[in-house]
C-alpha positions in Angstrom: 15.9 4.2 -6.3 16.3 0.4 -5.0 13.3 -1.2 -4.2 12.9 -2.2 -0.7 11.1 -4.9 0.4 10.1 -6.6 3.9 9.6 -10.1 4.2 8.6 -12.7 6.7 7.2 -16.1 7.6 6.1 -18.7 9.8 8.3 -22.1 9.8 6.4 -23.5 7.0 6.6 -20.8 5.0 10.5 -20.7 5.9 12.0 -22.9 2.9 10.0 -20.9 0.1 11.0 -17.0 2.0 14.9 -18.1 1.7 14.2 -19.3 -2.0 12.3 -15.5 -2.6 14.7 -13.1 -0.4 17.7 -14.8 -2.4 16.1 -13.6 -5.7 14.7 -10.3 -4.7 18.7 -9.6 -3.6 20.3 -10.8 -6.6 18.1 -8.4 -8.5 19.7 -5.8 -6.4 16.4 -5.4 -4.4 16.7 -3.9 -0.7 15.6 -6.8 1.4 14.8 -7.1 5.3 13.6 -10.5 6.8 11.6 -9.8 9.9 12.4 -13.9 10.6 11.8 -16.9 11.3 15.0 -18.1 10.5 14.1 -21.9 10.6 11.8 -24.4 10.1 10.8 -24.8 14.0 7.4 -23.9 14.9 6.4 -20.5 15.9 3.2 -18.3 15.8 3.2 -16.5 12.3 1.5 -13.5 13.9 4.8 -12.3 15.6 6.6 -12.6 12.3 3.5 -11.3 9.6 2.9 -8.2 12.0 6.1 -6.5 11.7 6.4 -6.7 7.7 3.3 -5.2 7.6 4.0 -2.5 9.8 7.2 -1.8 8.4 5.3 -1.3 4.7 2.3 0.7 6.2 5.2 3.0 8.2 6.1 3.6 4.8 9.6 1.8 5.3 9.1 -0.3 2.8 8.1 -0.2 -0.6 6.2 -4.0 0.0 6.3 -7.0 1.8 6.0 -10.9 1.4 4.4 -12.9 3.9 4.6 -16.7 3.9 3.2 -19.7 5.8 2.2 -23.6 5.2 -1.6 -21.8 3.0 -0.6 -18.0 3.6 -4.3 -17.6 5.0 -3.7 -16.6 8.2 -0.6 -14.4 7.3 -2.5 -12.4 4.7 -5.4 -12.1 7.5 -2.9 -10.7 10.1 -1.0 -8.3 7.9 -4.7 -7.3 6.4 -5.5 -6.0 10.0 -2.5 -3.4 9.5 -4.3 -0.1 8.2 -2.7 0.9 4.7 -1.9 -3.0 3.9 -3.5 -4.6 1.2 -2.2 -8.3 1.1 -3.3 -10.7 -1.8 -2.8 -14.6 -1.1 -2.2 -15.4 -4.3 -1.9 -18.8 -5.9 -0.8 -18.4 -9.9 0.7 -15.8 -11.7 -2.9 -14.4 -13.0 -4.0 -13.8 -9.4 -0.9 -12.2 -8.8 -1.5 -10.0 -12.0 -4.4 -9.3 -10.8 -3.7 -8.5 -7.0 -1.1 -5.7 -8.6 -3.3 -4.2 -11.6 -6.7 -3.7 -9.8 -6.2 -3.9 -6.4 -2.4 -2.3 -6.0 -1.3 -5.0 -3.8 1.4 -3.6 -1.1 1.8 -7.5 0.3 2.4 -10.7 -1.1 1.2 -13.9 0.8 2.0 -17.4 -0.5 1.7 -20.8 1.0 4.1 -22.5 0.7 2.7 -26.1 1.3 0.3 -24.8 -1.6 2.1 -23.0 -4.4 5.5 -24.8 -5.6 9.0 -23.6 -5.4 9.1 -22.6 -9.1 5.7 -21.1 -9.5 6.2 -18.8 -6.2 9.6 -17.3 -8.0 7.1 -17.0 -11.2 4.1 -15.2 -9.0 7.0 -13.3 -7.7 8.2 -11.9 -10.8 4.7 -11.5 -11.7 4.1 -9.1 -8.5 6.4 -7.4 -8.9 6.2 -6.2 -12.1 2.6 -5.7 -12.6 1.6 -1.9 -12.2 -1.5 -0.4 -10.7 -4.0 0.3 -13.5 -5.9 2.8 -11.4 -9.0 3.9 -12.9 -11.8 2.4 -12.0 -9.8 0.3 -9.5 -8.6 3.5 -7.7 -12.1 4.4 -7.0 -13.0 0.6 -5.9 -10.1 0.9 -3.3 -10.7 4.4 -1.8 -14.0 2.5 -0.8 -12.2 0.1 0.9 -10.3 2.7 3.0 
């Protein structure tokens, strides 16, 4: 089965989600962008929002979220129920994010994280499994 994923960001977070959809697509992975489709300014919340929904609906397998920090994208999609975004920053806090807290979203700043190191936290991300356990306990207390 492909791998779907829903992605989306706010015009600073534009450059780095055309750098990431590219390589999720020419792995063969199933990707929708939910927009912006340029660098002009525009309220991140009406382009977070929808990704998130879309992976809590069950539509998609995850989602990417990007912005200038990727702060206030991983706050909005964190008000989604079912969401668990992780702003991560290197590709140990993207290990992390996956093993013990089965991330479902991916925020990055773009202004923050360079272009390389986003494709490395990608690949990270995405191939990190859930190590359940102890974690799965941790994050039925969070629901």
């Amino acid at each position: 089965m492909t791998l779907r994923i829903a992605i989306g960001s706010d015009h600073a977070g534009f450059g780095h989600k055309a750098l990431l959809a590219g390589a999720l697509r020419g792995r063969g992975v199933e990707v929708r962008d939910f927009g912006t489709d340029s660098d002009e300014p525009v309220d991140y919340p009406r382009f977070i929002r929808p990704v998130a929904e879309a992976v809590a609906a069950g539509a998609y397998d995850r989602g990417i979220v990007l912005g200038g920090s990727g702060n206030g994208e991983a706050i909005v999609a964190n008000r989604i129920p079912g969401i668990r975004c992780t702003l991560c920053w290197s590709t140990e806090s993207a290990r992390l994010a996956r093993a013990h807290n089965d991330s479902n979203v991916l925020a990055l700043g773009q202004r923050l994280v360079p272009a390389d190191l986003a494709l490395e936290i990608l690949e990270t991300w995405l191939a990190t499994p859930f190590e359940g356990g102890r974690h799965a306990r941790r994050l039925a207390q969070i629901d």
